[in-house]
N, C-alpha and C positions, 0 to 999 in steps of 0.2 A: 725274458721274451725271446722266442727264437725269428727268423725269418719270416716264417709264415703270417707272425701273429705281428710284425711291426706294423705299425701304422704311416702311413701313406698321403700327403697332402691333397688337395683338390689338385694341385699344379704338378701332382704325380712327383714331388719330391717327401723323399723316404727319411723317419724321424727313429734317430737312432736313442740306444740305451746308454748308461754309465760304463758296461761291459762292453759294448759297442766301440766307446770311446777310447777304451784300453786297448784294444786292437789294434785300432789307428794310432795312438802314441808308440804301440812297440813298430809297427811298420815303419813311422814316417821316421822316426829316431835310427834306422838301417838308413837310409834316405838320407839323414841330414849328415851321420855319422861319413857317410861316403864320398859326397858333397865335401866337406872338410878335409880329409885324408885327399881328395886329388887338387887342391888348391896346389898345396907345393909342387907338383909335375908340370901346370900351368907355366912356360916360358917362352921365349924364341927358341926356334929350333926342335919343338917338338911338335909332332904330329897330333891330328886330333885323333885318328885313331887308336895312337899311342895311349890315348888318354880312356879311351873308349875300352881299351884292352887290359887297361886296370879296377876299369869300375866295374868291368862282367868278371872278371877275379875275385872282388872284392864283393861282389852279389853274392856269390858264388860261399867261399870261404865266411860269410854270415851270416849263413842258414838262410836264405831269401832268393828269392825267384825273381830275375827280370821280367817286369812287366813289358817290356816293349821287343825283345826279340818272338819273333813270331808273330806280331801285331800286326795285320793286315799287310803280315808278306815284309815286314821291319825284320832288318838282322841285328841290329843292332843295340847296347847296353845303355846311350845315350841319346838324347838329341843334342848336337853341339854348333853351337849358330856364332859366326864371327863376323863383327863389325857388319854393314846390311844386311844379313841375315835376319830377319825377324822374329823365326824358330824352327823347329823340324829337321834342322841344319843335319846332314847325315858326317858322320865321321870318316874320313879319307885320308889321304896318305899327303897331303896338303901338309906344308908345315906354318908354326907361327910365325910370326913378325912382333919386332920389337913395338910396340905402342897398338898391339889387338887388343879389340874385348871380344868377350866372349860368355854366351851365356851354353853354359852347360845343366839340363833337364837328365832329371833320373825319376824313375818309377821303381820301386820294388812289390813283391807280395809275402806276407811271412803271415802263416796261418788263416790263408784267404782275404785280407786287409792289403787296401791298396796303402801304400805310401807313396806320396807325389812332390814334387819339390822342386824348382830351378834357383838360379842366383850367377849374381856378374862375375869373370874372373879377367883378368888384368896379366898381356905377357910384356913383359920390360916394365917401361916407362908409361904413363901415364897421361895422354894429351889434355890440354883443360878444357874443350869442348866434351869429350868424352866421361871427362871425371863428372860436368855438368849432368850431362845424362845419367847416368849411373846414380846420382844422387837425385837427381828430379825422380828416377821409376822407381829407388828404391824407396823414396818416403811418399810418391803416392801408393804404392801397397800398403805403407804402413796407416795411411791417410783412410785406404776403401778398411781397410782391417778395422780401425775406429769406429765405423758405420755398426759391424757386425755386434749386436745385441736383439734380443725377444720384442718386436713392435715395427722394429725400423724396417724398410724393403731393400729389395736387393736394387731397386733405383737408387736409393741412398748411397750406395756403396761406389753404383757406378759414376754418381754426380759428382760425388767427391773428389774422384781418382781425375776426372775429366777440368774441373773447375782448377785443381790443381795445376796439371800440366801444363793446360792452355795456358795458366799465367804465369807459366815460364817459359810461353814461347814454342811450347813442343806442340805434340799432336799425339792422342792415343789410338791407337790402333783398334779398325773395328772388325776385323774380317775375323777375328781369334778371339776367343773367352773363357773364363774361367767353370768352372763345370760342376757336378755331385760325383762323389768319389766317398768310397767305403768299401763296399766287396764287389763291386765294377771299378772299373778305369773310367770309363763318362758316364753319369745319368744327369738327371735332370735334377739342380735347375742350370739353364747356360747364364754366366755369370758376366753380363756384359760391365766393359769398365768405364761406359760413357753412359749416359741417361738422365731423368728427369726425376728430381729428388720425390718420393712420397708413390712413385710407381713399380709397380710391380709385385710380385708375391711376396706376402709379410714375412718377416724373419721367423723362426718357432726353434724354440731349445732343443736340442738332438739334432737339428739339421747338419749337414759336413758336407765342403764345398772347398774347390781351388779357389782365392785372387789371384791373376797372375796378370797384371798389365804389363801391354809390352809399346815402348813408347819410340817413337820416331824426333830426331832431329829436324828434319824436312816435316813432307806432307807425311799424312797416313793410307795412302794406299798402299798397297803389296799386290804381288803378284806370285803366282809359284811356279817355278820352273818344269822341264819336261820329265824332272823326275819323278811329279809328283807329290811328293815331300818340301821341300825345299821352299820357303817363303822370302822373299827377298821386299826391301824397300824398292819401288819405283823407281823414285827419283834417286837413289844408292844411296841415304842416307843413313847414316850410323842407327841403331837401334840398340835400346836393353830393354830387359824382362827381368822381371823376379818375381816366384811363385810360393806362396805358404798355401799348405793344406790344415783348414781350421773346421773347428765344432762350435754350433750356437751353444753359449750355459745357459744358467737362468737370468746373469745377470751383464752379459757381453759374449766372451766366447772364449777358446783355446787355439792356441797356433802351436798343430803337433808337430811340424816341422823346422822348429826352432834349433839352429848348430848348435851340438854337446859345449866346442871350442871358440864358439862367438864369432865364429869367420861367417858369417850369412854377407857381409858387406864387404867387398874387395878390400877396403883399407884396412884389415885388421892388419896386415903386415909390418 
């Protein structure tokens, strides 16, 4: 089935093939692959754009195109968000500090396939508020990821993520959502990670879509700065995000962005 002839939801969300699907595992597998390799440059004492200036090497050298330089006037191979930062975070000459997190967001294209992906990274030490967070947003991803099968809605996904969090106290973040990705960077559907279980447009096999909840310490508002870009906590409260780009099966789904080296979760170290 080529482009022309894929089939199209009522909710304008686009229902992909098995070849479809291959696509997106070799894209997002660039993605995850890169993801891993810059874990170890993650320290005190380095620069984010130091880190920034690896990943577009590293696009570069494996046959794949960043998605994000060039993007609406973006220069950049990363979005790299530390501690309030909620995402968008732009790469700068800033250096780490001992006990930052840090969510580092990569996009690649490799044979017009998007690959999308974020995940937490850790410079020094470890605080146990932080470590908290880090583990509350990374198992609700894995929480809203459980929802995704043929029947269920994409309310389901966001109930989960949100019923979660809330009962640890956090807050999920509503100004940001997770989105449709294949051979765009965003379409439809927007993947909200709060909501009312049994609402909204039913799941269908071939669908592919980001989760990427991004959870607050504090409250959940955000604001963005005058760069535009730049989302920060209101109240400055610490935040993490983690994103898999996944495909409905017949019988649950696929997370094509799963690490080759198992580091998707800071503690692999």
């Amino acid at each position: 089935m080529d482009d022309s002839q894929a089939r199209v939801t009522k909710d304008g969300i686009r229902i992909y093939n098995e070849s479809d699907f291959a696509g997106m595992r070799a894209a997002s597998q660039v993605t995850a692959q890169i993801l891993d390799e810059v874990a170890d440059l993650v320290k005190p004492g380095v620069s984010t754009s130091e880190l920034d200036a690896f990943i577009e090497k590293r696009v570069t050298e494996l046959g794949a195109t960043s998605a994000t330089i060039g993007y609406r006037g973006y220069r950049h191979a990363s979005c790299i968000s530390v501690n309030h930062v909620v995402c968008h975070g732009i790469p700068g000459d800033k250096k780490l500090k001992d006990g930052d997190i840090i969510n580092i967001d990569v996009t690649v294209i490799v044979d017009g396939w998007y690959g999308d992906s974020s995940r937490m990274y850790v410079a020094g030490t470890l605080s146990r508020k932080a470590e908290r967070l880090i583990q509350v947003t990374h198992d609700a991803l894995m929480i809203g990821i459980e929802q995704v099968k043929p029947g269920n809605t994409f309310g389901d996904i966001g109930h989960a993520i949100q019923k979660f969090v809330e009962g640890h106290r956090m807050s999920v973040v509503r100004d940001f959502c997770g989105h449709g990705v294949g051979k765009v960077f965003h379409a439809p559907p927007n993947v909200l990670h709060y909501g009312r279980a049994g609402t909204g447009a039913v799941l269908e096999e071939g669908m592919i879509f980001t989760i990427e909840p991004m959870v607050n310490l504090g409250r959940p508002e955000t604001k963005v700065l005058a760069d535009d870009w730049t989302a920060v906590t209101r109240d400055k409260s610490l935040s993490a995000q983690f994103e898999h780009s996944v495909g409905v099966t017949a019988d649950g789904c696929e997370i094509f962005t799963l690490s080759p080296a198992n580091r998707f979760h800071p503690t692999w170290r």
